[in-house]
Structure formats: C-alpha cells, structure tokens
N, C-alpha and C positions, 0 to 999 in steps of 0.2 A: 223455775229453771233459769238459770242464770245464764247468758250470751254474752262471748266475750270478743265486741269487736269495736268497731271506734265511729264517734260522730265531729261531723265542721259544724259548728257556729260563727260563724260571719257577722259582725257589730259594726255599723256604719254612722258614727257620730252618734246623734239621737234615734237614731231610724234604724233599727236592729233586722239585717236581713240572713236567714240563715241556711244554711246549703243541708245537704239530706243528712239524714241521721242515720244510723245503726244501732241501735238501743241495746242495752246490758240487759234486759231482762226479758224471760220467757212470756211478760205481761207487756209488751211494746208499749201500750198505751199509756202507760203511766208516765210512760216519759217521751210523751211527744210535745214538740214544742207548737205550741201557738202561733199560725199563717198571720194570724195578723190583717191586715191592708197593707203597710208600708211597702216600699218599692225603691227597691236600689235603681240611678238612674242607670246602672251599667247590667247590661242586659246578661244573661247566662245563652247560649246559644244554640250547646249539645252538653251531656254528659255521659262520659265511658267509663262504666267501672268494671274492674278487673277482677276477682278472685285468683290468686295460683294455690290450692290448699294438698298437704299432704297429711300423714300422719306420723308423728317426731315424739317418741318416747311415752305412744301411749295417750298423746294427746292430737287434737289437728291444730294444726300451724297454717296459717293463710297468710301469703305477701298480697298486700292489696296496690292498687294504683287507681287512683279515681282521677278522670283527667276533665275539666272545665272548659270550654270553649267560652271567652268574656268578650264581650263589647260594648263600649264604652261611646256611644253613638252623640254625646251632647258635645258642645263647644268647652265647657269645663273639666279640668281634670277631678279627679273622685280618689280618698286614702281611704282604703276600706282596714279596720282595725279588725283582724280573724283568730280565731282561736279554732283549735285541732282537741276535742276531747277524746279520751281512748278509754278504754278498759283493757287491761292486760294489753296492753300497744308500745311495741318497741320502734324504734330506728327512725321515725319520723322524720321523714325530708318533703319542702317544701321548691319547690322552681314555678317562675312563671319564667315563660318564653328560652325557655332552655337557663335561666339569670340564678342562682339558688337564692333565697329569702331566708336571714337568718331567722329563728326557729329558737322561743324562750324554753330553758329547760321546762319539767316536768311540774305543774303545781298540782294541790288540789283541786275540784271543780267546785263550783259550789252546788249547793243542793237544787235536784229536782222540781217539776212543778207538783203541784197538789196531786196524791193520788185517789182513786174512789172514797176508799174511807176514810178521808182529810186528813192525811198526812202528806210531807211533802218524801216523794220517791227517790231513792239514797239510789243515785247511781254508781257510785265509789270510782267515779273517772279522773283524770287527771287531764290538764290543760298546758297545749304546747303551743303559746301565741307568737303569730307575724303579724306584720304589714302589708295591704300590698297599695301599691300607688299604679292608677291607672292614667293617663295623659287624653287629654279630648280626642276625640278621633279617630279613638284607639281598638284594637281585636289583639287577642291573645292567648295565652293556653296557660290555665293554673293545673299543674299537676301535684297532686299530694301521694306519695309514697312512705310504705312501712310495711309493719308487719305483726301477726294480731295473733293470739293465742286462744281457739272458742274452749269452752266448757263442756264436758258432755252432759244431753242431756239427759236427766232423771225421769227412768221408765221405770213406775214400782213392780213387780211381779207377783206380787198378792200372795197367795198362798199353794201358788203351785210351782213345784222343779220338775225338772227333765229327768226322767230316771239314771241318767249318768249321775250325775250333780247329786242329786240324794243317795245314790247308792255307795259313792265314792264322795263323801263330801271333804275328805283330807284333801285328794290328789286331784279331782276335777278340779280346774278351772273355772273360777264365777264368770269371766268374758266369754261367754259361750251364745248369746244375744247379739240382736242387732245391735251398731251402735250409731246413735244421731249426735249429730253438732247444728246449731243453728247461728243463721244470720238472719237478725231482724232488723231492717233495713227501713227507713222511714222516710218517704216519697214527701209528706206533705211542705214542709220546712223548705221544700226546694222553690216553691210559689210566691215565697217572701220576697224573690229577686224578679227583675223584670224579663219579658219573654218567657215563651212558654215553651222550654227546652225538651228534645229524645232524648229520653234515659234508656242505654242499651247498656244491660249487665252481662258478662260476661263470665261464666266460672269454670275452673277447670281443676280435676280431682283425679285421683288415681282410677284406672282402667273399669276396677273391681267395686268401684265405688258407683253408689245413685245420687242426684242431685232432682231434688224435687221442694214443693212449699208445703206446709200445712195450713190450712185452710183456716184455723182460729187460733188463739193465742195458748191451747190447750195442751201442758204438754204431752196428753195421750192421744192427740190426734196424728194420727200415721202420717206422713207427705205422699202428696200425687207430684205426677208429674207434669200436670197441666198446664199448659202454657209454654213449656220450654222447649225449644229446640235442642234436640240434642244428636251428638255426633262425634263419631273417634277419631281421635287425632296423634298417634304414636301410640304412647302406652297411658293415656290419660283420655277421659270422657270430656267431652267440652259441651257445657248449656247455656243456653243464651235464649235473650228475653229483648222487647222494646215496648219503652211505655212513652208517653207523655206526658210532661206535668199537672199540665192542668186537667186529662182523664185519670190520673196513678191515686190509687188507693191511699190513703195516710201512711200505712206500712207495710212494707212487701217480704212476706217469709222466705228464707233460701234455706232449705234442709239439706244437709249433708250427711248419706246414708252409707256407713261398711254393713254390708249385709251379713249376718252371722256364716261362722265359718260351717265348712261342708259337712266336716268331723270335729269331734271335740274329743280330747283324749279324758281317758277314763280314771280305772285305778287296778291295783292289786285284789285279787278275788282270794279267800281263804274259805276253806268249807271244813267241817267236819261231821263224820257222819255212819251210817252202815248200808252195807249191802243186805237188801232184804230176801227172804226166802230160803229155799236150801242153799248150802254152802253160805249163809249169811257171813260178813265178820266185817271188822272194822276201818273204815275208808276213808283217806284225805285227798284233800284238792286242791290244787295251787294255779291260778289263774290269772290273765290281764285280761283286760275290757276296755273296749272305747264306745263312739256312738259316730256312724256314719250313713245315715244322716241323725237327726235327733233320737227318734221316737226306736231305732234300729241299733242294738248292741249286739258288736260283737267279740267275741272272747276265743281265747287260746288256752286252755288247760289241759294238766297233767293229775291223774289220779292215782293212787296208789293204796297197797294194803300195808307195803312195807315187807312181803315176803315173797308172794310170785304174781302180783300181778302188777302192770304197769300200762297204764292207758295213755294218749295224748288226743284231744278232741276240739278242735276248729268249729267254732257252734257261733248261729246267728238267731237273735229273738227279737218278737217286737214287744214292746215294752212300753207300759203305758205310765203319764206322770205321777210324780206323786202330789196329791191333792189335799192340803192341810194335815188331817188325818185317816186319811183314805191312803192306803198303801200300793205300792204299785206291782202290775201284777205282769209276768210276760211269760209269755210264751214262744218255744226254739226248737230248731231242728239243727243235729250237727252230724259230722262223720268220727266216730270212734273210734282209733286207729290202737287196738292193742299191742303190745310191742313184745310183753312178756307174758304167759312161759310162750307164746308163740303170737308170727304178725297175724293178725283178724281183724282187718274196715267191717265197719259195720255202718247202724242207722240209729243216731240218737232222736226222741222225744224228750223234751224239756217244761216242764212248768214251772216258776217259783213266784213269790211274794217277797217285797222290803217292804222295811218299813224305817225308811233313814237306814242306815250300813247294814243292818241287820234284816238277817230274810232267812229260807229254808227254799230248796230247791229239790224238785221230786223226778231225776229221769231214767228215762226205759231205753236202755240201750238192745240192737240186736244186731247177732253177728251172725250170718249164712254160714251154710257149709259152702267150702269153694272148692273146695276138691276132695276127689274120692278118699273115704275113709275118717272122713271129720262130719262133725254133727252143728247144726248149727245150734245158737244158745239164746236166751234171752238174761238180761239181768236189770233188776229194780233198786235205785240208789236214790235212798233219803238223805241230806245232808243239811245241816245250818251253817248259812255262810256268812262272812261279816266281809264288805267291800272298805276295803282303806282309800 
C-alpha cells in the first residue's frame, strides 16, 4: 500500500544528519534511513507537526507544516545543505525565522536504501533543496510548508459482497466500505541531530472522520486509537500525540479513517412471476432497493397483473452476504397496500435467494377484513427477479 506524504533529509558537509521522515510505502521500513552516530553541532530543540487533512475529489489532501525549534549553541557558525523529498507533494515552502529560503525546483531522488530482499526500495520521491545557514550563538524556527496528496489504502475483500452490491452490481456503488489513508511517519532519522527533541503531532480531519495507528506495517491491520488525544474542535476532530526522540519508535503509523457510509443506495428491482393458487395468473414487479445499514434492505414496489389488480408495498429484509458461491438469502416483512379494484393494507412475509442480480423471491401477503361486509384474503406470489 503505497503512502503518499513527504520526507526532510538534512546533509551537513560530510556528516549527513537527517530530520523525520514520512515514507511512501505501506512497508516503512524499507525506507528508513540509517541514525547513524553523526551529530549536527546545531541542536533540534522541539518539533510541531501539523496535519490539516480533508477529502478533495475522492482522494485526502493534507496541508502539512512541520515547524523545527534549532540551536546552534557553538562559537562557529554551521551551513546545513537540506533537501525536502516528497511523494505526490506540491507547494513546498521553506522559512527559517519568518526569512523565506529559496527552495530548488523539483528533481528526482535517488534510490532507496537496500530492502529485505536486497533490492534497493524505489521511493519515486522528488527533491526540493535549500540552504540554511545558522550563525554561532544562534536559536531559531525552521518551518517547512506544503501540501501532500495520500493514497488510499488497499483493503482486498476476498470473496464476499454486501447483498446490496451483489444484487444490484450495475447501480450500487463499490465505495460502500471504510476508507483508510495512511501517514507513515518515521521518528528515527530525527536522532541524527543533536538534542533529544518533543515531537507533538498534531492532526486534524473532518468531524465524521477517525484518526488512529496500526500497530504493524500490515495493510489489514485495522487502526486503534491508542495513544492519541482526541477532541472536537468546530466541525473537525483534532488528535494529538507526544513523543521523544530518543524514547520514539523508528516509525509512527497515523491512520486516517472515513467510516463507511450509513446507507448505501441500491438499484432497480424487476420481478416476474405468478400468483399461486386459486384465481392464480400472471404478475409483475417494479421495485428500488437501498441498504440502511449494510446487512438491512429496503425496498419500495409496485406489483401488478396488468388488468385489476394494483399493489404498492414499502417492505424491509435482513439479508445476508453473498459468499463466493454461496448465494444470499433474506428475509422481510412489509405492508401491502392495494390500491385496485379497492384500498386493502395488509401484512407482507418475504423470503428470497440471489445469486449475483439474479434471485426468486416467495411472499405471502394478507389482507383483513376492515369492515363489515368484506372478507379478508391471503395471496401466494412466486416471482424471479433480476436487480440492475
């Protein structure tokens, strides 16, 4: 699973010291850099990172700002030569001390370090290098700003749908699942500099949204919430974290969760079929369906013979998935509301079977007598229906 956010690498003469990373890939480790020993003499102090994330056509969009607290504690001044690598990272701006630091366009990066299986790990990042020059004596605030586009992550779903989605596989919608985005964020690289800096992450996502980690580089493992503070702030969830450098994991998961929606719309229901028993004769059925919540459809139909009869029936079933080839099976209860040759509510029973758009549906509608002089009735409708 691919992550699409941005990493600093900081190069100081021969003495390479590198600030945290955020890796491109759902395997962080492959591309974590090397602590080293080396030591910039210019210390890190604190570090604030920000997430602001929304969701922009279908994808999450996150403006970041990572802000550096430096000090630069020796008699000599220090040019630290830095470089910005990004995946999918636009707008890159650089400031120390409120100053802007020009900012080289976009290059390639170059390749990864060795991964498990001795290859070296293709980050596909691009490289946006400054300068910065610190003077003896000196404290100051590097902040880096932009704006980073994640990937979503790839959850397979094996071989089971939601009875929506297999029964209506034209008109459902496949977004009808959670959706994750991840930040893999990589604490170690930050040790390379002197001082043993608070790392406090701070993120902030739409109201509706979770923010949590996954506990391994897996990408089936679900995110908890553990560890983060969390709290509402307008119409956005705010979480936040504080580590230490020198206690922080190598890499720190941030899962970014839209929870599957409440209802998911359905499709067009078509039956055809007969009425059984005396008076039997031939019957059609024209129907929509949605799913509120998953496992719970419900549907709107009109039934007809085409000469005197005319039904409309509001019906809810619970409806089990469908399972490779295991067909799904539900069962409902609705109110039958005949209209023609006269009005008669009544009480539907419901059973059918799909199997993908294709199914057969068996129900026992009954209609009381409500007032004197009328009989009440029962009727038995087989029908095969195809959902579009």
């Amino acid at each position: 699973m691919a992550v699409r956010l941005a990493f600093i690498v900081c190069l100081l003469a021969a003495v390479p010291a590198a600030a945290n990373v955020a890796a491109s890939s759902r395997t962080p480790a492959a591309l974590t850099l090397s602590s080293g020993t080396a030591r910039t003499r210019t210390e890190v102090l604190s570090e604030q990172l920000d997430f602001d994330c929304a969701e922009e056509a279908q994808e999450a969009v996150c403006r970041f700002e990572a802000r550096y607290r430096l000090r630069n504690g020796t008699s000599e001044a220090e040019v630290i030569d830095a470089a910005f690598l990004g995946v999918r990272t636009q707008e890159v701006r650089v400031r120390f001390d409120e100053a802007p630091l020009p900012v080289t366009d976009a290059q390639a990066a170059a390749p990864g370090p060795m991964t498990e299986s001795g290859g070296l790990a293709d980050s596909g990042a691009e490289r946006f290098g400054f300068t910065l020059t610190l003077p003896p004596e000196r404290e100051g605030e590097l902040v880096v700003r932009g704006q980073m586009q994640l990937e979503q992550r790839f959850l397979p779903t094996g071989y089971v749908w939601p009875a929506v989605q297999s029964r209506h596989a034209l008109l459902s919608p496949n977004r009808s699942r959670a959706t994750h985005w991840d930040i893999d964020y990589l604490l170690g690289p930050i040790r390379t500099w002197a001082g043993n800096p608070t790392l406090h992450i701070t993120v902030r996502v739409p109201s509706s949204w979770e923010v949590g980690s996954s506990p391994n580089t897996s990408a089936r493992s679900l995110p908890v919430a553990t560890g983060w503070q969390l709290r509402h702030e307008g119409g956005q969830v705010v979480a936040e974290r504080s580590l230490t450098a020198e206690s922080a994991p190598e890499w720190l998961n941030v899962t970014l969760t839209k929870p599957k929606p409440w209802w998911i719309p359905g499709g067009v229901q078509l039956g055809l079929g007969a009425r059984l028993g005396d008076g039997s004769r031939f019957m059609a059925r024209l129907g929509y369906q949605l799913a509120a919540p998953e496992s719970f459809l419900h549907s709107v139909s009109v039934e007809t013979d085409f000469r005197e009869q005319f039904v409309i029936t509001p019906l809810t079933q619970y409806a089990t998935p469908q399972v490779a080839i295991i067909p799904s099976f539900g069962l409902g209860v609705g109110v039958p509301v005949q209209v023609l040759p006269d009005v008669r509510p009544g009480l539907r029973l419901l059973a059918d079977l799909h199997f993908g758009p294709v199914g057969a549906a068996l129900s026992w509608d009954h209609h009381p007598a409500l007032r004197e002089g009328t009989d009440s009735f029962s009727r038995l409708i087989l029908l095969l229906q195809v959902g579009l």
